[in-house]
C-alpha positions as CSV (number, residue, x, y, z in Angstrom):
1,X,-7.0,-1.1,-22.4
2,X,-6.9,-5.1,-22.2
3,X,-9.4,-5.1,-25.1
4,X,-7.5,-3.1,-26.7
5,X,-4.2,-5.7,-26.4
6,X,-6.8,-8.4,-27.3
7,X,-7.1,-9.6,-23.8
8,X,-11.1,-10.8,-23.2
9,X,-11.8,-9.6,-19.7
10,X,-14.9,-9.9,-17.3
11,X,-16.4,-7.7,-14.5
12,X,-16.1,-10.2,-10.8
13,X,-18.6,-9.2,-8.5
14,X,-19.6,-12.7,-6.9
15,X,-16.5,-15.2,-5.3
16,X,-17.3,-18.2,-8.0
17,X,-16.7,-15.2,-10.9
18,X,-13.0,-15.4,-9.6
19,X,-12.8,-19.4,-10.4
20,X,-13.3,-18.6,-14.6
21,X,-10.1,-16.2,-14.6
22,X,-6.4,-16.0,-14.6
23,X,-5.6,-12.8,-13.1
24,X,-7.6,-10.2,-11.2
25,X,-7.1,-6.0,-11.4
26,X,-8.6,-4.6,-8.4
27,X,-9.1,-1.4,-9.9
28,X,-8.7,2.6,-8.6
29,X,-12.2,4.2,-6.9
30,X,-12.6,4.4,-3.1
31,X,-10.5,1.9,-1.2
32,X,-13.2,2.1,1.6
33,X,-16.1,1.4,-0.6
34,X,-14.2,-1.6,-2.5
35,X,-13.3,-3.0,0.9
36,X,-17.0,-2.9,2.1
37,X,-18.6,-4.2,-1.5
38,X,-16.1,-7.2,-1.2
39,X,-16.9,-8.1,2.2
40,X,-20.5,-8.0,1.7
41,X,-20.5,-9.6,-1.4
42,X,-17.9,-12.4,0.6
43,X,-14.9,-11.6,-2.0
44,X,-12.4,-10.6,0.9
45,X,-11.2,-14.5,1.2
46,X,-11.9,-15.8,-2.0
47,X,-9.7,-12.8,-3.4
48,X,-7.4,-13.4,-0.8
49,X,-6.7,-17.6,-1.9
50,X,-7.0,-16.6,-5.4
51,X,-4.1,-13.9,-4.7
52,X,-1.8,-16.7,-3.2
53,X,-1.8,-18.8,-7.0
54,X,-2.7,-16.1,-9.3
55,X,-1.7,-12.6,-10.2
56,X,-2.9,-9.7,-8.9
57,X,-3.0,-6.4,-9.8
58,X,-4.2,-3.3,-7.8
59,X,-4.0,0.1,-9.4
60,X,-4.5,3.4,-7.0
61,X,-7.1,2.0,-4.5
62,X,-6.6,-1.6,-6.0
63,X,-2.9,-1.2,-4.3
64,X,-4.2,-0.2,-0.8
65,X,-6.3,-3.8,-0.6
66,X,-3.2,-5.3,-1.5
67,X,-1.2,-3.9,1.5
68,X,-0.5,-5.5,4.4
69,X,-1.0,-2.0,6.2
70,X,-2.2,0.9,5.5
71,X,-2.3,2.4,9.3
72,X,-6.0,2.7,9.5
73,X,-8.9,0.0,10.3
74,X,-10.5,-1.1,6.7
75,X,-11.1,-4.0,4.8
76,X,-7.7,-5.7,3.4
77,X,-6.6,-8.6,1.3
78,X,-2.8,-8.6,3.0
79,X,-1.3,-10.0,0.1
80,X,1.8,-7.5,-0.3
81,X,4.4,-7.2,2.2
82,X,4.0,-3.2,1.9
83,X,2.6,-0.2,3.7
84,X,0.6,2.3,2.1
85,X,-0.4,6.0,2.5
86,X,-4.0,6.8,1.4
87,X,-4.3,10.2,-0.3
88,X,-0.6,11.4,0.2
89,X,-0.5,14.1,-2.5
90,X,-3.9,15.4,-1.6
91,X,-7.1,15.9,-2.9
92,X,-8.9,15.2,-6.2
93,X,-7.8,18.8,-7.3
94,X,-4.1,17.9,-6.6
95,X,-3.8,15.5,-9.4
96,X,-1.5,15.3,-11.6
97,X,0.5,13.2,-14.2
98,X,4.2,12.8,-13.9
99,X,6.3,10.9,-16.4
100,X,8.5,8.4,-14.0
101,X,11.6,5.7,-15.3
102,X,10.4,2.0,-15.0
103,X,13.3,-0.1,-15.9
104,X,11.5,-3.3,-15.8
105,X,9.0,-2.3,-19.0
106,X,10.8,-3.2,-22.5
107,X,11.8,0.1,-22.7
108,X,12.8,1.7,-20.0
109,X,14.8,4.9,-21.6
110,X,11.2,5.8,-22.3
111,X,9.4,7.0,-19.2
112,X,6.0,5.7,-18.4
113,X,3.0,8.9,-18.4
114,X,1.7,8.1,-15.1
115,X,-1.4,9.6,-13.8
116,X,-2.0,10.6,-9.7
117,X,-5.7,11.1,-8.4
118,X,-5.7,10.9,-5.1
119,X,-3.0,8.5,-5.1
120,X,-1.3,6.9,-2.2
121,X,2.2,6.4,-1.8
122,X,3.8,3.0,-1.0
123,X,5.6,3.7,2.0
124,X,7.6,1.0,3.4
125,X,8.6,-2.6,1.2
126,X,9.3,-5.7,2.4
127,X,12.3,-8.2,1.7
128,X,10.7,-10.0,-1.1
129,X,8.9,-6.6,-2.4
130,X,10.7,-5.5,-6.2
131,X,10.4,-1.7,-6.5
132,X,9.3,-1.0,-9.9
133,X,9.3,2.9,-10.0
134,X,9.5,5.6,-7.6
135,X,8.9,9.3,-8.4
136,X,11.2,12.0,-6.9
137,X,9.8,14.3,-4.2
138,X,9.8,17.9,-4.1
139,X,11.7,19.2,-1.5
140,X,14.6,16.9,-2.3
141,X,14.0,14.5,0.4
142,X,14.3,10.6,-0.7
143,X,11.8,9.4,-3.9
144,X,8.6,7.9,-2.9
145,X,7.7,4.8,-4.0
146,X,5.0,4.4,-6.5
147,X,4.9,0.8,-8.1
148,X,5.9,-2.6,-6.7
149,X,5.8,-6.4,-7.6
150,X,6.1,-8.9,-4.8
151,X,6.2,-12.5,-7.3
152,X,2.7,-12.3,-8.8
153,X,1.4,-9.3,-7.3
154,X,1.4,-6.0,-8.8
155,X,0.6,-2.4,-7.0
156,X,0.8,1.1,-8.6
157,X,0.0,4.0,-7.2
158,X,-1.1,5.7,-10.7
159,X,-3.7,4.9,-13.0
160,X,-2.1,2.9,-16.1
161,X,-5.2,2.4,-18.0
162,X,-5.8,6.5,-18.3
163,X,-3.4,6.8,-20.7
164,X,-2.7,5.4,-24.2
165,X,0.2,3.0,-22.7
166,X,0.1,-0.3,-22.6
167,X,3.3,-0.9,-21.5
168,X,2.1,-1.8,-17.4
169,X,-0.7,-4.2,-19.1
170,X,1.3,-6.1,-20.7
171,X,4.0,-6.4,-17.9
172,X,0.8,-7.8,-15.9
173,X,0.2,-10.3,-18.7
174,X,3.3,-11.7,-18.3
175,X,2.8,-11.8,-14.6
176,X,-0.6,-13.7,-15.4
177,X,1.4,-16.4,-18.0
178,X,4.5,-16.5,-15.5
């Protein structure tokens, strides 16, 4: 997707990989096995300072790093004043895409095609946490919480990249310029 926006992009698996770049997606996968690799590999610090003068954006597992809580013992960066949910809709085989209202894209009258797999929700926000989109809940209870910014720092509970929107990349790129 940032190729796409003409964005040159790198994989960072090492700490001195994060020095040569401007803004850092933590991808989706297994939140458990990124938290491992990146304390292994010593990232969990050197993420952590670069997140504190850079943007950061963590999609689906990405997002659970980025929490301050998540209300289980695992690797985590602390960054964003929010708690997460791991897996609240489910399992793999209750995913499922959902167009949601994000106001803060350029257009917000048209919904963004978000995609769920194994999503978590974001469950609480802190003072200087923006809510960026929330998705309504089934039983008519409040919406949940599915996209945040706290200044640089970006966390959504959906996969942008799986669709053919660019909208949430470029948002990011301004959070990288800003």
């Amino acid at each position: 997707m940032l190729s796409s926006i003409g964005v040159e992009t790198v994989e960072v698996r090492l700490p001195q990989q994060l020095e040569d770049i401007e803004g850092l997606i933590i991808p989706g996968g297994e939140s458990t096995t990124i938290g491992k690799l990146a304390v292994q590999y010593e990232l969990m610090d050197p993420m952590a300072r670069f997140g504190k003068s850079h943007a950061i954006w963590g999609t689906c597992a990405g997002a659970i790093l980025l929490a301050s809580d998540i209300q289980c013992e695992q690797p985590l960066l602390k960054l964003m004043d929010i708690s997460i949910e791991r897996n609240a809709f489910g399992r793999q085989v209750d995913s499922f895409e959902s167009d949601i209202s994000v106001p803060a894209l350029e257009s917000p009258q048209h919904p963004f095609p978000a995609v769920f797999i194994r999503a978590p929700v974001i469950k609480t926000t802190g003072k200087s946490v923006e809510v960026l989109a929330r998705l309504p809940a089934d039983n008519g209870s409040a919406e949940i919480v599915v996209a945040a910014q706290q200044d640089r720092l970006l966390a959504t509970s959906f996969h942008p990249e799986l669709t053919q929107d660019d909208r949430f990349h470029r948002y990011f790129l301004d959070l990288v310029e800003g």
